[in-house]
ROFIMAR-856027 format. One record per residue: residue in three letters; z negated, y negated, x negated of N, C-alpha, C, O in turn. Coordinates in pm, whole numbers, padded with zeros to 5 digits, always signed. Atoms other than C-alpha are relative to their C-alpha. Layout:
! residues N
ALAZYXZYXZYXZYX
...
END
This chain:
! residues 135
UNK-00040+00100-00097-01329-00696-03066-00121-00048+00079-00125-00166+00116
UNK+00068+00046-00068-01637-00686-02883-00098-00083-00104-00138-00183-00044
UNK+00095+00066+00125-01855-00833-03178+00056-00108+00041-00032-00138+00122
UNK-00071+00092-00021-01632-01137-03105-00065-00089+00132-00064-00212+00136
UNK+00051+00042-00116-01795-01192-02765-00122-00037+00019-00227+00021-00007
UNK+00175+00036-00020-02064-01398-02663-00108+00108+00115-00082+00185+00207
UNK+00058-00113-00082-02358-01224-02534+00010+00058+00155-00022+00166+00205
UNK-00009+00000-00204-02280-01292-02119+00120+00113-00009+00130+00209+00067
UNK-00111-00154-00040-01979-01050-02172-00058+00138-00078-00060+00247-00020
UNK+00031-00169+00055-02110-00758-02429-00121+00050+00091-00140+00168+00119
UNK+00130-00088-00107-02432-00717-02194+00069+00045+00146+00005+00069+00249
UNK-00039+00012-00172-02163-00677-01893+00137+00103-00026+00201+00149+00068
UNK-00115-00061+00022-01880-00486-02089-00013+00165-00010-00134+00187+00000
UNK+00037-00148+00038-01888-00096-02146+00128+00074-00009+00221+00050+00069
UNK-00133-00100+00004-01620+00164-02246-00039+00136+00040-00109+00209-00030
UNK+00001-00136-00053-01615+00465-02043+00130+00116-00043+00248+00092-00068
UNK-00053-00113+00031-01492+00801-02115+00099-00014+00124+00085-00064+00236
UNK-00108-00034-00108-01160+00899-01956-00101+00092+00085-00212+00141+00062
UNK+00047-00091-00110-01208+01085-01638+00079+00088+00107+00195+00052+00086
UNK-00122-00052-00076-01004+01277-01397+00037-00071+00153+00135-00054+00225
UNK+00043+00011-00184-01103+01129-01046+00038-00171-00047-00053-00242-00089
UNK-00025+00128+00074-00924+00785-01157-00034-00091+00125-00090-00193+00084
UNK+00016+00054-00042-00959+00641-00827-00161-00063+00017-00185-00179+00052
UNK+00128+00064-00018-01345+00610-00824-00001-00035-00113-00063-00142-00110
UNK+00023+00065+00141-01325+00539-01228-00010-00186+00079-00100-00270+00079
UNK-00051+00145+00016-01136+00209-01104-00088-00084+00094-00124-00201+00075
UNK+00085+00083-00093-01344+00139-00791-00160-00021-00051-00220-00116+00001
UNK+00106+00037+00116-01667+00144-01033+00026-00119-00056-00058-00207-00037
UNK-00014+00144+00083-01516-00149-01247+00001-00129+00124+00048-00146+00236
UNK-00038+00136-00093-01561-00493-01132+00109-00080-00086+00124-00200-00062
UNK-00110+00069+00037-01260-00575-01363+00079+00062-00085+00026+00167-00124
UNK-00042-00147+00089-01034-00385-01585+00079-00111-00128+00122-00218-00084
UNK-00050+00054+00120-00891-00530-01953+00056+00086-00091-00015+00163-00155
UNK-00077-00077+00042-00599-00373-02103+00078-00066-00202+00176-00136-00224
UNK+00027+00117+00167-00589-00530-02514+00128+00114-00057+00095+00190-00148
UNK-00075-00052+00114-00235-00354-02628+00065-00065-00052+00066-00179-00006
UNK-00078+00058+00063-00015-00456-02846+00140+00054+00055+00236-00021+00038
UNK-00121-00061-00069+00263-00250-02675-00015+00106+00096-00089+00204+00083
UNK+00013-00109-00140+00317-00063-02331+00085-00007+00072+00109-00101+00148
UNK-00108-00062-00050+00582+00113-02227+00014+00002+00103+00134-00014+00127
UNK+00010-00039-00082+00505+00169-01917-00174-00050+00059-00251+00028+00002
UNK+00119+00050+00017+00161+00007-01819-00091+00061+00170-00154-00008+00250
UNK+00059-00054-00092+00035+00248-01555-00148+00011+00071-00169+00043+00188
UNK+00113+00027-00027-00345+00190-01580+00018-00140-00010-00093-00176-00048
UNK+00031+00115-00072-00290-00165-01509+00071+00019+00151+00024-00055+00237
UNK-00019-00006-00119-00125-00078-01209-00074+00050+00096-00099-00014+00197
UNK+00110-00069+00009-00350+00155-01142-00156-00117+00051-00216-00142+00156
UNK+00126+00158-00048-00638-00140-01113+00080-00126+00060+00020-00230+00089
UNK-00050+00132-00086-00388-00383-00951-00006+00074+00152-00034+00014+00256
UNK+00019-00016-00149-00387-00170-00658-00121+00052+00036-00124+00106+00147
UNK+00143-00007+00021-00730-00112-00694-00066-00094+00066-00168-00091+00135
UNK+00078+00167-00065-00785-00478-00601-00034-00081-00132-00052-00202-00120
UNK+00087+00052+00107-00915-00563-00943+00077-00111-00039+00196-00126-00012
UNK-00042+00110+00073-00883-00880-01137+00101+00073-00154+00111+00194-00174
UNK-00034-00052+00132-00711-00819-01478+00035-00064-00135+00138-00125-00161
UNK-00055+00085+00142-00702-00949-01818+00098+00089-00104+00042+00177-00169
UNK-00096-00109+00119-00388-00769-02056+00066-00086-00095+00096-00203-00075
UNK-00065+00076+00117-00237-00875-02358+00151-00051+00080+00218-00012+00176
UNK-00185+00009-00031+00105-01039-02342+00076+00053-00105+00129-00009-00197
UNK-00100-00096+00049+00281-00801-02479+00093+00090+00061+00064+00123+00177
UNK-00105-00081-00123+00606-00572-02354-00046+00121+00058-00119+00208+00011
UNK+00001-00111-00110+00600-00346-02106-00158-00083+00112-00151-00057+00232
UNK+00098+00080-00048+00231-00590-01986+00075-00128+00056+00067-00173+00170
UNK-00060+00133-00121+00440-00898-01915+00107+00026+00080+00163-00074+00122
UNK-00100-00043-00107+00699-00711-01691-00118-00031+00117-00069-00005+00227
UNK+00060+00020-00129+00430-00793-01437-00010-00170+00037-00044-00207+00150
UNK+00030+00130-00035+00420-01181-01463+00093-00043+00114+00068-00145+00180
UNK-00067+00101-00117+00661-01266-01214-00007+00051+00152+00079+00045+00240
UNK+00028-00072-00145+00496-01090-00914-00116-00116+00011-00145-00110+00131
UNK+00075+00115-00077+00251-01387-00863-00103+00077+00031-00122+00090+00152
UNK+00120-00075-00017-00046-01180-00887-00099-00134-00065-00059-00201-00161
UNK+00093+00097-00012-00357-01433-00878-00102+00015-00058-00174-00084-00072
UNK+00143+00013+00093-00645-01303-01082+00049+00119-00114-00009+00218-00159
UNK-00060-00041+00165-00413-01196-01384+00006-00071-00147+00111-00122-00188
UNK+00057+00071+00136-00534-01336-01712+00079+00028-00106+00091+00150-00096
UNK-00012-00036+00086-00355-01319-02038-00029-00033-00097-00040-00156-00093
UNK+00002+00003+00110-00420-01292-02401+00153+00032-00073+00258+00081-00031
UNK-00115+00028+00090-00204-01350-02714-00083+00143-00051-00203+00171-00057
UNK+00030-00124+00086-00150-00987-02893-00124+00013-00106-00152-00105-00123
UNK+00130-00010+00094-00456-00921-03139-00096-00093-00002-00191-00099-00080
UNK+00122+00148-00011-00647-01233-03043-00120+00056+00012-00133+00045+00133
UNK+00127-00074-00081-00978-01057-02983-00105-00101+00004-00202-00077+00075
UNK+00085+00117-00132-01162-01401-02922+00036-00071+00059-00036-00155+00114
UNK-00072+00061-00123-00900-01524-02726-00021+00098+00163-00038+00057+00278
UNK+00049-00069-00094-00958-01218-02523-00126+00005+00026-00155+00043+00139
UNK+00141-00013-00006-01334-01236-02581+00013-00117+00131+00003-00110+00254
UNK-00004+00158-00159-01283-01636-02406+00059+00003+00109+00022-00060+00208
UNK-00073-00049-00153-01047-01506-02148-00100+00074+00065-00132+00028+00175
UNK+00111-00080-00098-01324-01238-02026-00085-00074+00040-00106-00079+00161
UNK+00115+00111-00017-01619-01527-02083+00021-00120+00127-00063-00151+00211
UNK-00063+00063-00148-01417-01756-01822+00030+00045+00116+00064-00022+00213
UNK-00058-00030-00149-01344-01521-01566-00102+00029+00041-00112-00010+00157
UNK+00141-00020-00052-01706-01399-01522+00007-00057+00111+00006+00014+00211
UNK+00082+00137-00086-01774-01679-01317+00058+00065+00135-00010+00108+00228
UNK-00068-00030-00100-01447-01586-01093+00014+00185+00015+00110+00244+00065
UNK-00078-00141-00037-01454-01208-01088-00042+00029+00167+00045+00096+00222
UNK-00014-00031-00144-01563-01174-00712+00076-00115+00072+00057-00140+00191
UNK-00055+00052-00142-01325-01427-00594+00114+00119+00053+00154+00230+00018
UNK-00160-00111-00100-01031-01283-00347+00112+00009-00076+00111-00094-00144
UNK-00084-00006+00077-00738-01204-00527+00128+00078+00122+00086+00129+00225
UNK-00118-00022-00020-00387-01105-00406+00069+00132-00008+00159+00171+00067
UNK-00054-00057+00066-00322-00843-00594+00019+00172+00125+00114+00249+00115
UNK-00046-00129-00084-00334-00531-00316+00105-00003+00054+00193+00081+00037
UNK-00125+00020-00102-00095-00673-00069+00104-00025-00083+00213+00026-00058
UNK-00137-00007+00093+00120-00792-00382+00063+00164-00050+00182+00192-00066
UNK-00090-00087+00037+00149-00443-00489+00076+00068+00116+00171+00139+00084
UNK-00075-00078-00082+00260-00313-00130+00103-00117+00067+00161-00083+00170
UNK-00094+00073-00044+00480-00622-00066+00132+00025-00105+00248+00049-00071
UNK-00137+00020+00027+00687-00632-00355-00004+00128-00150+00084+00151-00233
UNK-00012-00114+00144+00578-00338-00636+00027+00118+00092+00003+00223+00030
UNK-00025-00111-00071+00674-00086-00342+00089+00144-00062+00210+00144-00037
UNK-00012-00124+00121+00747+00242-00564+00172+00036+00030+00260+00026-00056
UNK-00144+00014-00028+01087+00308-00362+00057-00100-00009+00151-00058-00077
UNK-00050+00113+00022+01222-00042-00374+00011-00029-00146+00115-00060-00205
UNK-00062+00042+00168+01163-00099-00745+00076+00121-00066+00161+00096-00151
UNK-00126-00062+00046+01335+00229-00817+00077-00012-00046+00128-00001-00158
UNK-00169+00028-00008+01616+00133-00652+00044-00121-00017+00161-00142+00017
UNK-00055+00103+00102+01624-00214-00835+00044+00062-00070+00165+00088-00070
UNK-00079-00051+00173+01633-00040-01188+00073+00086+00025+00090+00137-00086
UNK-00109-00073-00018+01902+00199-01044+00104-00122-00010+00205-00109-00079
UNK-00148+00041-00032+02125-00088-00948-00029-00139-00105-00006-00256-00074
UNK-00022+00121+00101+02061-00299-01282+00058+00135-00067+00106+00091-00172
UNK-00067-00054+00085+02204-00002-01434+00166+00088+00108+00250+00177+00097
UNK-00170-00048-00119+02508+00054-01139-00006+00111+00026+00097+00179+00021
UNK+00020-00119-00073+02355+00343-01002+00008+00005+00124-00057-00082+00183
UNK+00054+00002-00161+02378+00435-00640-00116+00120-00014-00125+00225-00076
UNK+00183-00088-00043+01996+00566-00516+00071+00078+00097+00172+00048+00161
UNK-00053-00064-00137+02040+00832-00280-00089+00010+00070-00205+00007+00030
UNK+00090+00041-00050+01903+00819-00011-00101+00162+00047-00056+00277+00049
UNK+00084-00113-00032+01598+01056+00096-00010+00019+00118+00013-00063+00207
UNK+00000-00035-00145+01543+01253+00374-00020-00090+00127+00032-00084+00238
UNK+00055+00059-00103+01387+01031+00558+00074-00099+00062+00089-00130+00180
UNK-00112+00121+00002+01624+00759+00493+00124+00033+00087+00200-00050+00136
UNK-00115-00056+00014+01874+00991+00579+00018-00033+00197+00119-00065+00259
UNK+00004-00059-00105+01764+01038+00927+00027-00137+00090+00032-00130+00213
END
């Protein structure tokens, strides 16, 4: 995929080894690019959305469950494109230090209790409530 890319992105791209200490992994990147074809659950893009980071991910499921949060420096590619993703990375260069949205979007509306207790009550669950709630 990276062969695909003109030189301004492979001299700027790098794949790092997993790590344990994920929060400085993410605050190291100045952008994060997630190329699956399927994701269940897409936890390292969330992971870099509340990070602050820009993000380019395939559109593929479990990746486009995030399009309708109005996140502002979210890029996508078509599944296996790898110089559609090459030209998606090559265009954002320019913009990766603008301001982006994406922190306050995840504590406005990706709030970990609140979406829960959506997917509880798309499946007619009552949430119960937690201690805290309780009180």
């Amino acid at each position: 995929m990276l062969a695909a890319a003109p030189d301004a992105v492979r001299t700027r791209v790098y794949r790092i080894p997993a790590s344990p200490d994920t929060p400085s992994f993410y605050r190291a990147l100045d952008a994060f690019t997630l190329p699956s074809r399927y994701e269940g659950f897409a936890l390292s893009a969330l992971e870099a959305l509340a990070t602050g980071l820009p993000l380019i991910l395939t559109d593929c499921p479990g990746n486009d469950d995030l399009k309708h949060y109005g996140f502002n420096a979210l890029r996508w590619s078509p599944i296996g494109d790898s110089s559609g993703l090459a030209a998606r990375i090559s265009g954002w260069l320019d913009g990766v230090a603008a301001p982006n949205n994406h922190r306050e979007t995840m504590v406005t509306k990706l709030n970990a209790n609140d979406t829960w207790k959506q997917v509880l009550r798309c499946y007619e669950i009552q949430p119960v409530a937690s201690d805290s709630e309780r009180q």
